[in-house]
C-alpha positions, -999 to +999 in steps of 0.1 A: +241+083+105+220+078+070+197+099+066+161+088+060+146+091+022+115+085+009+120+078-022+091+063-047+104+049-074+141+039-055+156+033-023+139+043+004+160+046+039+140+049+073+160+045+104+135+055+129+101+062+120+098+084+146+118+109+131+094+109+098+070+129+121+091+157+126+113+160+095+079+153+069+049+162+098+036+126+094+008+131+124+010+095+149-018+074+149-027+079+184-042+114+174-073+096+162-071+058+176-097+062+204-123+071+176-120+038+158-141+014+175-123-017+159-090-010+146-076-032+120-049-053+126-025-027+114-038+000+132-037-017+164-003-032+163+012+003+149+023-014+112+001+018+100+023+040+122+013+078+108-014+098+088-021+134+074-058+145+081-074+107+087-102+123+113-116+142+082-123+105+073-131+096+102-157+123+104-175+112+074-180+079+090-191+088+116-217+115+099-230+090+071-213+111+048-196+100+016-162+098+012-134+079-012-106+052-004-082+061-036-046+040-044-037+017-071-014-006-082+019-006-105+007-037-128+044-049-133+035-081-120+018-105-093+007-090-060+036-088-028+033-086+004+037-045+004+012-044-019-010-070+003-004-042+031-020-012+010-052-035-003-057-046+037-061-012+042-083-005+013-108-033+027-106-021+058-115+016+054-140+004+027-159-016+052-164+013+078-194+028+059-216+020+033-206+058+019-177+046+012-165+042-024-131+027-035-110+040-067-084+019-075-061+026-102-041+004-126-010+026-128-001+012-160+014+047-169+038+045-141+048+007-152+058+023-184+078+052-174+093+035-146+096-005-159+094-004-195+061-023-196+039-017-227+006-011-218-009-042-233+014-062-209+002-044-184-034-050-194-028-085-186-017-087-155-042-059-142-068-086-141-052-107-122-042-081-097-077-069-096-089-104-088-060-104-065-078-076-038-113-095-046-104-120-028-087-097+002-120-088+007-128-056-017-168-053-020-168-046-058-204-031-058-185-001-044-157+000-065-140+019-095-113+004-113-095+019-144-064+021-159-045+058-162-038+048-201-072+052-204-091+077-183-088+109-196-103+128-165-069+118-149-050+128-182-067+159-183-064+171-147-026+159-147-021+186-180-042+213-159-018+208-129+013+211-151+008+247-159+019+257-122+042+230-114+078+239-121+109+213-130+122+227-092+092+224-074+100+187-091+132+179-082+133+194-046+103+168-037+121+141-061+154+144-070+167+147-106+145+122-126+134+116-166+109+138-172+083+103-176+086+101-146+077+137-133+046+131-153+038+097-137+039+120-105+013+142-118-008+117-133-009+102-100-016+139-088-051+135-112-054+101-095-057+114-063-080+144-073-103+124-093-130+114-072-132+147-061-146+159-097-183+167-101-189+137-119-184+117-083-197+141-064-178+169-062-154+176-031-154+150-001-123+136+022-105+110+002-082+091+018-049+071+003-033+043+017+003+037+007+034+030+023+057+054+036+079+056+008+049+072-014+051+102+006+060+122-019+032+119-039+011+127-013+031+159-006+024+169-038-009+163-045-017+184-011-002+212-026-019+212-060-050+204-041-044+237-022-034+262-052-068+246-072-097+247-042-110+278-055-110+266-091-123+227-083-130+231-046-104+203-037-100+192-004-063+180+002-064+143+006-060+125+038-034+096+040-022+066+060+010+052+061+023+015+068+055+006+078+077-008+050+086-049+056+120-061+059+133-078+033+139-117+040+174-115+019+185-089+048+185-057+027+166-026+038+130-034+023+108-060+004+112-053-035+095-066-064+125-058-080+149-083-059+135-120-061+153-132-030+133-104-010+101-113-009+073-134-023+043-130-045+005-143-038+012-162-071+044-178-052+042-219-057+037-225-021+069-247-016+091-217-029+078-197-009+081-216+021+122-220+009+122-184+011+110-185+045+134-210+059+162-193+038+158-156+051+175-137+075+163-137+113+174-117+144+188-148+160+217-146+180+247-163+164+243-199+187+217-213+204+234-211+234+236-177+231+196-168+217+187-193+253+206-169+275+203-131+257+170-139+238+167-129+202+160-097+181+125-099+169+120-063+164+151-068+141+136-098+126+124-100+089+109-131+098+089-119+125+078-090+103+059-115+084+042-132+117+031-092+124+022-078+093+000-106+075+003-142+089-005-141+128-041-135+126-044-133+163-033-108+186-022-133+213-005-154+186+015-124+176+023-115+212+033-155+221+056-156+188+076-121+203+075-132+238+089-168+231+118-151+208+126-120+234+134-148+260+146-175+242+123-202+243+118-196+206+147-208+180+151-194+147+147-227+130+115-239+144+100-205+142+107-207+106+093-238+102+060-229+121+057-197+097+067-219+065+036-241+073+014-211+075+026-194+042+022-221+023-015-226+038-025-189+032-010-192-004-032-223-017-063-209+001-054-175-016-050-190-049-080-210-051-100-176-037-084-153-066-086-180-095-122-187-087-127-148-091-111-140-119-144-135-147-154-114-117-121-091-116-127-089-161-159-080-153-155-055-128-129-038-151-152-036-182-181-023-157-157+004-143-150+011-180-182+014-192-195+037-160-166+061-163-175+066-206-214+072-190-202+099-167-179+116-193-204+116-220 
């Protein structure tokens, strides 16, 4: 049997997720469910299936106390459906409390060690991926964005952390890697930490959405976090996990990497509906045989996409499953009914981000100008 990886800048294998909580002590959700009084639709239907420390979050909500909803973005291009997943769950925890203050990070950095993207390329498309989680809902009166190139708190905590951070202590968490990208990791490290700094004030639970493959990081910054408490009074960061999507060309995860894969919010609708009716299903090989056996939806790339973003309603969800498990639902006409809905969400997407894009310029030259303030 493969064994699983998590594997941030590669392939990632998970098998079971189940087995994540044992071999990396990802904690189930169902350790703090009850305390959410209105779930999100990936909490409830176990997409986010794991956390580390979430009720320190939670307690801050729930005391009117402050507290920071950190991740970012590799700006190598337009916003996927993974990244979609990570930017739900930014609105989400944003809109639990009005203490609540979201950093979000242009990992423009990362896009250069890991894709060969020069930093003006990058600059680019970060406005447009900033507009991009506008329009999923992020309230940008309680926001920070800035790019890694050009924040030097991150830069200089990332140096700091280097001094007690061996090329072992690397590897055994990453694997042999260029050394770019062992500093990515650390600059993501400063990332993390960041609002944690006096300047934002000082320590407070900060929690970081990301999918399971970005464990890693998260390992890591929990240990640094640990060996500098008595220096910066760190707390170590909460997380929350979501489940990785299948990949609609049949291989083991969306990738922006692999065309065939996935789509982008930028998609033109009609290619992205092809993609749809083009990717694989869990359909039994004749109809004959999906009326009497039922198909594989749990298996089902295409049905991942009904769960994760496109059946808003829990029932709708439910029906979709139900009507595939007993064969009442064909491949092709469930295809069709999801083709429909992409290309909907896509033109109503568009028209959202485009109308916001002086907003997403601005919000980036605000960030900018509020972060020189504070380091002045």
């Amino acid at each position: 049997m493969e064994k699983d990886r998590l594997d941030p800048w590669g392939e990632t294998f998970i098998g079971n997720y189940e087995r994540l909580h044992k071999e990396f002590g990802i904690e189930r959700m169902d350790s703090v469910l009850p305390r959410l009084k209105e779930p999100s639709l990936h909490i409830r239907r176990g997409i986010d299936f794991g956390h580390r420390d979430l009720g320190r979050v939670l307690d801050a909500v729930d005391n009117d106390k402050p507290y920071a909803v950190m991740s970012g973005i590799k700006p190598t291009g337009n916003f996927h459906l993974g990244t979609k997943m990570t930017a739900d769950d930014m609105v989400y925890f944003q809109s639990l409390s009005k203490r609540a203050t979201v950093f979000y990070c242009i990992a423009d950095v990362e896009a250069y060690n890991d894709n060969g993207l020069s930093f003006a390329e990058s600059s680019k498309i970060a406005v447009q991926n900033v507009a991009d989680i506008l329009a999923l809902g992020l309230d940008p009166e309680r926001a920070v964005v800035y790019k890694q190139s050009e924040e030097v708190r991150v830069m200089r905590l990332s140096a700091i952390f280097s001094s007690s951070v061996t090329n072992n202590m690397l590897r055994a968490i990453y694997g042999e890697r260029q050394i770019g990208l062992y500093m990515s990791a650390l600059i993501q490290v400063g990332d993390i930490l960041m609002p944690q700094l006096k300047e934002f004030g000082g320590p407070k639970p900060v929690l970081v959405p990301v999918g399971a493959d970005q464990d890693p990081h998260l390992r890591l910054t929990r240990d640094i976090a640990n060996a500098y408490h008595q220096d910066f009074g760190f707390i170590p960061p909460s997380s929350i996990y979501h489940k990785l999507l299948k990949s609609l060309d049949g291989s083991t995860k969306m990738s922006k990497r692999s065309a065939a894969s996935s789509f982008t919010l930028d998609e033109q609708p009609a290619s992205a509906a092809k993609k749809v009716m083009s990717g694989f299903t869990g359909g039994r090989a004749s109809v004959e045989e999906q009326r009497k056996l039922g198909g594989e939806a749990d298996k089902c790339p295409v049905y991942d996409l009904y769960l994760t973003h496109f059946a808003m309603e829990d029932e709708y969800a439910k029906r979709v499953y139900d009507e595939c498990y007993k064969g009442v639902r064909m491949c092709g006409e469930c295809k069709q009914e999801l083709a429909a809905i992409v290309k909907r969400y896509l033109e109503e997407h568009r028209r959202k981000r485009d109308s916001l894009m002086n907003d997403a310029e601005e919000l980036l030259k605000s960030s900018r100008k509020r972060l020189a303030t504070l380091a002045s």
